[in-house]
N, C-alpha and C positions, 0 to 999 in steps of 0.2 A: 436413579437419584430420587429420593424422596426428602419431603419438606424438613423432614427431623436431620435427618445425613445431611455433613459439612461436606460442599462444595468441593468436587475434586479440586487441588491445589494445579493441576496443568489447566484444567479447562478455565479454571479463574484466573490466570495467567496467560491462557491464549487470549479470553475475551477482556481483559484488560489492555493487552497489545492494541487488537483490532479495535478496538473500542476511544482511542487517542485522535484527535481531532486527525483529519487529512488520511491516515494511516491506511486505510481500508482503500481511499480511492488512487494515492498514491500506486498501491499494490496491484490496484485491477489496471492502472495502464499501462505496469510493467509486463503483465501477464500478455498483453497483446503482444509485444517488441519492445526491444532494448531502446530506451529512449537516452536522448539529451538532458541536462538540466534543465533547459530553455522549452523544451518541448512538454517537458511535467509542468514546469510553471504555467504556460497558458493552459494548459487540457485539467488542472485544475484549478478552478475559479477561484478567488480570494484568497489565497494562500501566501504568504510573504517570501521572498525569498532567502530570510534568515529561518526560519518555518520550515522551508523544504528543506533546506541542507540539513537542518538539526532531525527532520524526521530518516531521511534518505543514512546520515551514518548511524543513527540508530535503528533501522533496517540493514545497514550492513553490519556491522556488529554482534546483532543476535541471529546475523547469516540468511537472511530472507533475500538480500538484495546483494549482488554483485558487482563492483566499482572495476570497470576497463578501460582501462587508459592505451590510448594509440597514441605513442610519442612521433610515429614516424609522420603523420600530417602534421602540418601547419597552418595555422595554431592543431597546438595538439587537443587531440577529437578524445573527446571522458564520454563515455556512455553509462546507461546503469540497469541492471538485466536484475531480472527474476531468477532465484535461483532453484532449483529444484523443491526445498523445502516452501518457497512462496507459489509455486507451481500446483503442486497437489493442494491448496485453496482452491483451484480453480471452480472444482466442482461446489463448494461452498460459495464462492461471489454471485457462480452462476444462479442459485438455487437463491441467494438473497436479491437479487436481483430479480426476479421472477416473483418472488413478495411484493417487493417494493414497485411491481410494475401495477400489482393489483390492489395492494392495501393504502400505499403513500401516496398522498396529494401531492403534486407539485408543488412546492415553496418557493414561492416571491423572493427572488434576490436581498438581502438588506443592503 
């Protein structure tokens, strides 16, 4: 890629995905284990829970996240996993992560 050449149209389209408030951290705690609703909401800080839901089906939708529902518990137990295409990120959060351990200051809560 050079300054003059327009912007691949996927990679501007991946990094506008990634780039949506919560999206990216959503994704790195699916990458550990299928989590609960309840358990994305506290592991990520400030985030509403009209916020999550809206980010979580449009991570399922464009197929990154996978919605499982267990009817046979009670209440019925909804998990929500990484899916293979949110999986091979991995190598990318790790590597951004790994920046951000060296480059980014810690930020003050608001």
């Amino acid at each position: 890629h050079t300054a003059s050449a327009p912007m691949c149209q996927h990679y501007q389209a991946a990094m506008e995905l990634l780039a949506k408030r919560w999206t990216g951290l959503i994704l790195t705690i699916l990458l550990d284990q299928p989590a609960r609703f309840s358990k994305i909401s506290t592991a990520v800080d400030g985030i509403s829970d009209r916020m999550l839901s809206q980010r979580l089906v449009e991570l399922e939708e464009i197929g990154m996240v996978e919605r499982k529902v267990d009817a046979a518990q009670r209440p019925v137990l909804v998990e929500y996993a990484a899916t293979q295409m949110a999986r091979e990120l991995a190598p990318v959060f790790a590597a951004l992560q790994n920046w951000a351990e060296k480059w980014m200051p810690a930020q003050v809560a608001e």
